[in-house]
N, C-alpha and C positions, 0 to 999 in steps of 0.2 A: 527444521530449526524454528523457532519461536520469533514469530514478527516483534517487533516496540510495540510497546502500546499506545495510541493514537490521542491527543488532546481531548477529543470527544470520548473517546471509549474511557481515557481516564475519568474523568468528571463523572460519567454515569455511573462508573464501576463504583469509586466514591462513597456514592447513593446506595450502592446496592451491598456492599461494605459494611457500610454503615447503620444499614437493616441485619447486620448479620451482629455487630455487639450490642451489651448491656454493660449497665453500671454497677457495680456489685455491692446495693442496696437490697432492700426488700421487692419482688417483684410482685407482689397482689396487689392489685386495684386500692386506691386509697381515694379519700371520699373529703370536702373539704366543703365549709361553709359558705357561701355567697356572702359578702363584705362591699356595702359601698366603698366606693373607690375613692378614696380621702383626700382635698386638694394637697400640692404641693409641699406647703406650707405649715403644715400639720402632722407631716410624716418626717420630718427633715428637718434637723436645727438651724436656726435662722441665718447661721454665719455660712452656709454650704450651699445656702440656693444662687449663691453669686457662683458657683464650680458646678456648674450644670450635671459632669462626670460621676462628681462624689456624690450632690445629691439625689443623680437616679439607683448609686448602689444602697444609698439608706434605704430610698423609697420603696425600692423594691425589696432589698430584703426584711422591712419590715411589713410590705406587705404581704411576704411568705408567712412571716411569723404571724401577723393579725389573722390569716386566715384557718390557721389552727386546724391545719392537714391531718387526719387520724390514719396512723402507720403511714407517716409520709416515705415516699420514695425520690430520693434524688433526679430521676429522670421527670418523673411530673411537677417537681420545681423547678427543674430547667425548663421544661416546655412553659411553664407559668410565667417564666422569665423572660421567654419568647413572643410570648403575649404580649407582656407589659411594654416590651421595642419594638410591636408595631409602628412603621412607619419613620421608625431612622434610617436616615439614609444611608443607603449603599457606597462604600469608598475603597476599590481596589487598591493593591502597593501598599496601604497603611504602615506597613511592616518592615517595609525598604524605605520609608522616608531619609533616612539618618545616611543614606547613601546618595539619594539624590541628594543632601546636601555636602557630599564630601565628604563622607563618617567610609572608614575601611573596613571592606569584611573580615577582617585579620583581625580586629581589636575586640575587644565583649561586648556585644549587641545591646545597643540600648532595650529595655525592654518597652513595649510600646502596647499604651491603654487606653480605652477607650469605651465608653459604654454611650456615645452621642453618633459613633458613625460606625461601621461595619463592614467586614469581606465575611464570605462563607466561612473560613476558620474560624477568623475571632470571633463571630456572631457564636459559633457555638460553643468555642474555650467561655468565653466572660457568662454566656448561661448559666454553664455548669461552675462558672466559677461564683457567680453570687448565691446560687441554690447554696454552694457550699459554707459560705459566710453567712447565711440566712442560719443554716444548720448547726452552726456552730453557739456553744454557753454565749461568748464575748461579743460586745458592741458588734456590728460589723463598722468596718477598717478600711479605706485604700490600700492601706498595705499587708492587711489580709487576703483582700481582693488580688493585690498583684504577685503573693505568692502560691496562692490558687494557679493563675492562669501560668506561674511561670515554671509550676511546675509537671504542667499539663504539656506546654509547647517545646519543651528543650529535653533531648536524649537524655537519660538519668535523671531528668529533673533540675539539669546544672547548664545554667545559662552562660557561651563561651562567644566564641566568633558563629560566624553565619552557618558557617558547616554543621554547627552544633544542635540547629535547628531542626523538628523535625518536620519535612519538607513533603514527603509522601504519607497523606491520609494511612496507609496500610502500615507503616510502620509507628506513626500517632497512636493508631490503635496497637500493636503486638508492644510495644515501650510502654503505654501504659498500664496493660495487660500483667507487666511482669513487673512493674512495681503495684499494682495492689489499685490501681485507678480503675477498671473497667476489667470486664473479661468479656473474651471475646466469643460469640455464640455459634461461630460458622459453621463448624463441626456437628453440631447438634441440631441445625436445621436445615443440615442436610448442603452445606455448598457445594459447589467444586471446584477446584483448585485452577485459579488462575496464573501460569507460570511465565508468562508473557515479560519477558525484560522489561526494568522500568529504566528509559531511558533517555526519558522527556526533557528532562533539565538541561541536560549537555546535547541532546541534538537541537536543543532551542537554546544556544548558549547567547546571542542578543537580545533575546527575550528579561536576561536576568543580571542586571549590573554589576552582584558580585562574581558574576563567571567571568568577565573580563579580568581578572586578576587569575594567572595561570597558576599558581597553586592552589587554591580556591576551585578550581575547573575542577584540578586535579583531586581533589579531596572531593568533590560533589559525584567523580564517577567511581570512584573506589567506595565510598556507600551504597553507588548503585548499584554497582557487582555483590556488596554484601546482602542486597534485601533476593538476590537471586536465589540465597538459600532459605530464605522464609516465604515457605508456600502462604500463599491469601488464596481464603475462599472465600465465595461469591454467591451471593442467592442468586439464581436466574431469574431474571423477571417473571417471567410465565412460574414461578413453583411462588412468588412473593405471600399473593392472595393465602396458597394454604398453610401457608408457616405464621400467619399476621398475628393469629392471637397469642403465639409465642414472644412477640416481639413485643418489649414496653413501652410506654409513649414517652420521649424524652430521648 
């Protein structure tokens, strides 16, 4: 029988996951100009540097656009993206706030934004979600921004209660795989199939405020039972090195 998979082997696996998709843009190298880096206040209309939020999504995606990417690929504007948030600060829970204050996992999730502080999710959903307002004809928008990211984080793309969320990296990637967001490379570089229960959430059910509410529990292990039928593969560390140049940066 198949051990759970451990907090630590999770997190790693994650990583190595996540060496395994792409974004399903162009994958050859693309080549971009060196652009001073233009104060604040020049990139950003004046009435937006008091929303510190709004004015890093100008800034930055118009400093995807000033740099005039040739065959840009959406993965190396995310990593550009990731550049630019050196050095914001790390904020776990971001994303349960609305519960420590009282807010029910039963009701539609606030959606919650942020491009001034960060957990490992969002730091990568809001990348890839400015790259994508960068890329887009129209101004970029906050609320272009927020339905980027929200249709990145929520099963189908439809944001409901908590359960709706998607909660394990492996299924983040195959949901957005099967709407047309990413495709997943695992197959082709060779992984192998990690069949390992994912059973993390409900054996760590203190861990997570909305499991205290017993239908919410109930609805979080009846998911888990379902991701038992969607094999994940896994680059092995040790195979990472000869697969790298397969993999994009981003």
């Amino acid at each position: 029988m198949n051990r759970p998979i451990s907090r630590r082997e999770l997190l790693r696996n994650a990583g190595l996951t996540a060496a395994a998709c792409a974004l399903p843009f162009p994958l050859n190298a693309c080549e971009s100009e060196e652009v001073p880096r233009e104060p604040l206040s020049k990139l950003v209309p004046p009435e937006q540097v008091a929303d510190p939020d709004r004015a890093r999504l100008t800034a930055w995606a118009n400093t995807l656009r000033a740099e005039r990417m040739k065959q840009p690929s959406l993965g190396r504007g995310a990593t550009r993206v990731g550049e630019l948030a050196v050095g914001t600060p790390y904020q776990p829970f971001t994303l349960e706030e609305y519960l420590r204050s009282g807010g029910s996992p039963l009701s539609t999730e606030p959606l919650a934004l942020s491009l001034t502080r960060f957990d490992c999710v969002t730091l990568v959903e809001s990348c890839l979600a400015v790259a994508r307002v960068a890329d887009a004809p129209s101004a970029p928008s906050w609320g272009g921004f927020a339905r980027e990211v929200e249709r990145m984080r929520y099963r189908g793309g439809e944001r409901r209660e908590f359960a709706s969320r998607l909660h394990y990296f492996s299924e983040w990637i195959s949901d957005g795989e099967n709407r047309g967001l990413l495709r997943d490379l695992g197959s082709e570089l060779g992984g192998v199939v990690d069949a390992r229960p994912l059973r993390f959430m409900t054996e760590h059910r203190k861990s997570y405020l909305a499991l205290a509410d017993d239908a919410v529990y109930r609805e979080i292990g009846a998911m888990q039972r379902r991701l038992d039928d969607n094999p994940r593969r896994v680059v092995p560390r040790e195979r990472i090195a000869q697969v790298s140049d397969s993999i994009e940066t981003g």
